[in-house]
C-alpha positions as CSV (number, residue, x, y, z in Angstrom):
1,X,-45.6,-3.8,18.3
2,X,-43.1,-5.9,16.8
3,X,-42.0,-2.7,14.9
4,X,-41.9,-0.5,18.0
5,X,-39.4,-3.2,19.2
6,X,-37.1,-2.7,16.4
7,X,-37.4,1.2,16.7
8,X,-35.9,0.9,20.0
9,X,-33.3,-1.6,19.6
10,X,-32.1,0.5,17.1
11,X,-32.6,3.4,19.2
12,X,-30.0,1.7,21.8
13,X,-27.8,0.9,19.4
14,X,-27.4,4.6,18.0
15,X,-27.6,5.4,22.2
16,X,-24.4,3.0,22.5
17,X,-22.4,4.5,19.0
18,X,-23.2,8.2,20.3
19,X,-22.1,7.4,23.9
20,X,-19.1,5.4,22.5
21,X,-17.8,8.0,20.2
22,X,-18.1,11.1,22.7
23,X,-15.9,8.6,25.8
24,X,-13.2,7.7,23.2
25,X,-12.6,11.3,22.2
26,X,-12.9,12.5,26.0
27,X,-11.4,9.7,27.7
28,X,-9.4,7.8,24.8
29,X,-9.7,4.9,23.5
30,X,-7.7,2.3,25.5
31,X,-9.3,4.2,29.1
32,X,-12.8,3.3,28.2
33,X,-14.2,0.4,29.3
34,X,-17.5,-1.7,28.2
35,X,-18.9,-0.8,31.6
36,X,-17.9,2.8,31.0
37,X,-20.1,3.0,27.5
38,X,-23.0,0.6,29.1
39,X,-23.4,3.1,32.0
40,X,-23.4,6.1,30.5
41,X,-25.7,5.1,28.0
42,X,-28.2,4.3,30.5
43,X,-28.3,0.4,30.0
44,X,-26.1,-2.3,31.1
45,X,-23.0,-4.6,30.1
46,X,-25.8,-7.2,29.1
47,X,-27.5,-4.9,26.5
48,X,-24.0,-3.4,25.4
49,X,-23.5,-7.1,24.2
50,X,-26.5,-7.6,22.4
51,X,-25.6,-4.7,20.1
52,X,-22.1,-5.2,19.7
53,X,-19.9,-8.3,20.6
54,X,-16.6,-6.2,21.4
55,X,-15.2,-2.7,22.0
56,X,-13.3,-3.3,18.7
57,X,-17.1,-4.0,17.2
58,X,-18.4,-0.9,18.4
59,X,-15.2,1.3,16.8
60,X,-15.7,-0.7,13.8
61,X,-19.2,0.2,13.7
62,X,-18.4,3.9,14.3
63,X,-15.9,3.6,11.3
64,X,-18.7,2.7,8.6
65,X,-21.0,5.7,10.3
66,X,-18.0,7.9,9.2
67,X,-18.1,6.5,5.9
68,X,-22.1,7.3,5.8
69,X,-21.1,11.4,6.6
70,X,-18.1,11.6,3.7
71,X,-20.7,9.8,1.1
72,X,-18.7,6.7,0.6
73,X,-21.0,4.4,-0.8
74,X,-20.6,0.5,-0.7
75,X,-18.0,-1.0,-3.2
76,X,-17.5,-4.3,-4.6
77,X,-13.7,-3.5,-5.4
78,X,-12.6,-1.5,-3.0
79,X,-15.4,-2.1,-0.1
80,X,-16.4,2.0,-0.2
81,X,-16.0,4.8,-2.4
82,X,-16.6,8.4,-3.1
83,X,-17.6,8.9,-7.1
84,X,-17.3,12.0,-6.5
85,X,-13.8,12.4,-5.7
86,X,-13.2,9.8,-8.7
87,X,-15.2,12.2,-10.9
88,X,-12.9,15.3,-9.6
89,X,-10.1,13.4,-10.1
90,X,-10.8,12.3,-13.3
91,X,-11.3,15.6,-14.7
92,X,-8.5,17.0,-12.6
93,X,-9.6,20.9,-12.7
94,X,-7.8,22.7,-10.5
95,X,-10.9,24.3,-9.5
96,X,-12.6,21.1,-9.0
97,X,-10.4,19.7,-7.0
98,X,-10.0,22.9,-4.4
99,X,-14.2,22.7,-4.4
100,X,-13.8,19.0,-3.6
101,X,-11.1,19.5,-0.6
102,X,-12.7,22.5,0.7
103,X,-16.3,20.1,1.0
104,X,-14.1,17.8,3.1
105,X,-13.0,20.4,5.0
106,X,-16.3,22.1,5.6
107,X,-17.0,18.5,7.6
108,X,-14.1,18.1,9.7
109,X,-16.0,19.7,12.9
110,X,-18.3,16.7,12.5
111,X,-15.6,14.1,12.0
112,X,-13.1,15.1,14.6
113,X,-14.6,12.8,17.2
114,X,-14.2,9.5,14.6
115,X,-10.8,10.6,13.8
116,X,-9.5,10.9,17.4
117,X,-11.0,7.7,18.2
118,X,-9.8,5.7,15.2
119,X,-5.9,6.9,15.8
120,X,-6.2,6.1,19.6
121,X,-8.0,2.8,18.8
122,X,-5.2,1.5,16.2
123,X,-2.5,2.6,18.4
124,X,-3.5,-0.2,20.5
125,X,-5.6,-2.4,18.4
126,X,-4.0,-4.3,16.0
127,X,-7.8,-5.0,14.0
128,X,-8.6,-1.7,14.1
129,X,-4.9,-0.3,12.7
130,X,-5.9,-3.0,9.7
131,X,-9.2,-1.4,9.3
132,X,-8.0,2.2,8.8
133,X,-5.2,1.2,6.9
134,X,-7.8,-0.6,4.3
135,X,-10.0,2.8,4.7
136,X,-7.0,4.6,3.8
137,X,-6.6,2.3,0.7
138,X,-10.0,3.2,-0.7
139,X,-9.4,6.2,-0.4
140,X,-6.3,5.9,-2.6
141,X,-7.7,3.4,-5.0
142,X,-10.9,6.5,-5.7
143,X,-8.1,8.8,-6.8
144,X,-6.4,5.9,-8.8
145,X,-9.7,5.3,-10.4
146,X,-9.5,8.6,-11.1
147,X,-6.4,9.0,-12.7
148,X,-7.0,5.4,-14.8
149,X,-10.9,7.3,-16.4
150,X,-8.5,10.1,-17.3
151,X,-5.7,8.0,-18.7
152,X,-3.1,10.8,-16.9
153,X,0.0,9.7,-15.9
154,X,2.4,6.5,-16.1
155,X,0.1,3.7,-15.0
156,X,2.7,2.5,-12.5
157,X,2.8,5.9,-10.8
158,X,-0.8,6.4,-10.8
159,X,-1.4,4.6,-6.7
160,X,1.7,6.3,-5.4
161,X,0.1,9.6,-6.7
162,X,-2.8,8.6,-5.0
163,X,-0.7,7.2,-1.9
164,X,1.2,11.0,-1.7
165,X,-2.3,13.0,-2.1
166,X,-4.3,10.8,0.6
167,X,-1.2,11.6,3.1
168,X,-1.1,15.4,2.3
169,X,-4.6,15.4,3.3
170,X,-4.8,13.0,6.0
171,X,-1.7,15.0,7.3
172,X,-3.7,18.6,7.0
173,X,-6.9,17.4,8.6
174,X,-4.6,16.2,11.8
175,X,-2.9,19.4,11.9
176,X,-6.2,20.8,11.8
177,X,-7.6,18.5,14.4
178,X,-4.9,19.8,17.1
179,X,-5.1,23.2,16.1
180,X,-8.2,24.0,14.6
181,X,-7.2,27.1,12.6
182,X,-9.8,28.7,10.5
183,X,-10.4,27.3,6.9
184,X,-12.2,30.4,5.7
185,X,-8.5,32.6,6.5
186,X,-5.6,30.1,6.9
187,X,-3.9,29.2,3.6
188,X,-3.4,25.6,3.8
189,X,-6.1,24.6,1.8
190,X,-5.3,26.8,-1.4
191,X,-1.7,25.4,-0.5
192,X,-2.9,22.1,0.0
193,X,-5.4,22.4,-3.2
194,X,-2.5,23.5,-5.2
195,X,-0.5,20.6,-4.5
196,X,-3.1,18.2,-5.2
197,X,-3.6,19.7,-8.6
198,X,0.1,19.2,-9.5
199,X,0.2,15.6,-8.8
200,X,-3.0,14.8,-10.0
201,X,-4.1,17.0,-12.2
202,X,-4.0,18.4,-15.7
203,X,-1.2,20.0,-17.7
């Protein structure tokens, strides 16, 4: 019984996220209210707060499932990472890298929805902006991790290297978020890939 209980509390809880997620990217972030999520949920303000103790907790939340579906794993450094894209960085293969940024890429249909709801959420939330921006730093400190394995580069220059590739591809999966062109045709990733591979690759 008891762990029947637990099945559906967590059941709720994923009911709330799922419900969350699809009213911020329809209705934005800052037009959604607690009420809005309880209701169409099928539950009520009281349960909402039993799960989550803020609208800001329930984007947070939505932020570490986004971390679950790009594999970043818990860190004690840098609070997540993806050993992966330290591995690719270390050995700094063109091809490597491409393979990494087109797996990225090959998700973006299923992340869409957490992007668009973290950009509207930090435009207004000053918690949330910190949140992404630390995101954003792990993100950056993988490829500097990268970069120190591999011993490439000055040291000094090695976290603006990563700061420069993080923003080329945050910027590409934006433009691809308004425009949604098709990654199997449209050269921006072999451009994008390319450029990645002269700031942080081999020579």
């Amino acid at each position: 019984m008891a762990n029947l209980r637990v099945l559906q509390k967590e059941q709720t809880r994923q009911r709330l996220l799922d419900t969350a997620l699809e009213l911020f990217e329809s209705k934005g972030y800052s037009a959604t209210t607690i009420d809005d999520i309880a209701v169409a949920a099928g539950t009520t303000r009281v349960t909402f707060y039993a799960h989550f103790a803020s609208r800001r907790a329930i984007m947070a939340a939505l932020i570490a499932q986004l971390n679950v579906i790009l594999e970043r794993a818990q860190s004690p450094v840098h609070g997540s990472t993806a050993p992966l894209l330290v591995d690719v960085v270390r050995a700094g293969t063109p091809a490597g890298i491409g393979a990494w940024l087109r797996q990225q890429a090959a998700r973006w249909t299923v992340i869409r929805p957490y992007i668009i709801a973290a950009s509207t959420a930090a435009a207004v939330e000053p918690e949330i902006r910190d949140l992404v921006d630390e995101w954003s730093e792990e993100v950056v400190g993988d490829i500097k991790d990268g970069l120190d394995l591999a011993e490439r580069f000055e040291p000094a220059t090695r976290h603006f290297r990563g700061v420069l590739a993080y923003e080329m591809l945050d910027r590409t999966t934006q433009h691809w978020i308004r425009h949604q062109w098709d990654i199997d045709t449209d050269p921006a990733l072999d451009v994008l890939a390319g450029a990645w591979a002269d700031l942080l690759g081999e020579r």
